[in-house]
Phi, psi and omega in degrees: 000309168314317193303313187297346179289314207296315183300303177294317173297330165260002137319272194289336199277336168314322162303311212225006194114186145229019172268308194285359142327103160265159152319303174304338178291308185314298184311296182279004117347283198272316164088043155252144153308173181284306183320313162308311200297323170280358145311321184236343172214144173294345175171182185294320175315295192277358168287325193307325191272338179258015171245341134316311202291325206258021192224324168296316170302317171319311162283322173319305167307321206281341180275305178302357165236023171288138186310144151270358185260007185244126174335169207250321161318302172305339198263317180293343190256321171287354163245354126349291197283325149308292155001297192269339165254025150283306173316314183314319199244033183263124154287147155337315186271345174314269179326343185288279194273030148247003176262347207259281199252014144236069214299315190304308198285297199306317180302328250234265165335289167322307202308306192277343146343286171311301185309303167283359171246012170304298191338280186328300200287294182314303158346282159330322218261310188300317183309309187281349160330285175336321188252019163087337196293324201240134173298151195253321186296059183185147163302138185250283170324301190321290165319311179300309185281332168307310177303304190312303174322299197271333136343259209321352166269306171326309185272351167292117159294346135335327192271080189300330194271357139244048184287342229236028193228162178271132192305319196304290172340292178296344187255325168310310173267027203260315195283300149337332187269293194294305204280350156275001181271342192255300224297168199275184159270310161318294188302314156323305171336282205297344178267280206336304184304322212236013179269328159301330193251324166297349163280304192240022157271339191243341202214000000 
């Protein structure tokens, strides 16, 4: 029963927030009592924090199960591409109001946020050394943070000077920016060649 709250519950707050969100929504959601419901989590704060937690395992699987058999360019474009229909089907207001009226829970999100896509992004950055596509003569952790920083300006809503671009856009020419600063000249060739139909199979 928990797993199906945690699934209903990071549904709609994806949809709707978590400020607008009641316990009773959740219930008649789910087409449970309050009482059941409160069976499995003590009050909202903590379903907001254990439905973060099942919503980090979920992307943690769903990136860990992405082909591996595939280049490390093709690879960056399928979790691109995940990325960006996650953002679609994201409310706005989510991250607002989870740094705003749930400190815990967001510090929780962050933290493994940061951790797991550093992991990911090395990942990625070692594969494609290996397979030639991407240059060795760079800080690899350096980069890897460097990528991250510009995730997080792209998705800040603070960022008046790019409020007036399309999130696809902005990760697109987001993406273009790293892997022509890393690539080998093979590695360019091949997005330079593949860059119309891996755009639009991903993006």
């Amino acid at each position: 029963m928990l797993e199906k709250i945690l699934e209903h519950a990071d549904r709609i707050f994806n949809k709707f927030g978590i400020k607008s969100i009641t316990m009773d929504d959740v219930a008649r959601e789910l087409a449970i009592s309050k009482k059941t419901l409160y069976q499995h989590v003590s009050d909202k704060d903590d379903l907001v924090m254990k439905t973060v937690s099942w919503h980090i395992e979920k992307v943690r699987d769903i990136c860990d199960n992405l082909d591996t058999g595939k280049n490390a360019i093709d690879h960056i474009m399928d979790i691109a591409g995940f990325m960006i229909k996650m953002h679609q089907h994201t409310n706005t207001s989510l991250l607002y109001d989870l740094k705003k009226f749930h400190p815990q829970s967001y510090k929780i999100f962050f933290d493994h946020k940061e951790h797991m896509m550093f992991s990911q992004i090395k990942a990625h950055i070692h594969l494609g050394i290996t397979q030639k596509m991407f240059r060795k003569d760079f800080n690899v952790d350096i980069v890897s943070r460097l990528y991250i920083g510009l995730i997080e300006f792209i998705l800040s809503s603070d960022s008046v000077a790019m409020s007036d671009y399309k999130f696809e856009d902005k990760y697109r020419e987001m993406i273009i920016y790293h892997l022509n600063g890393i690539g080998t000249p093979e590695g360019i060739l091949y997005l330079n060649q593949n860059k119309k139909k891996l755009f639009q199979n991903h993006l």
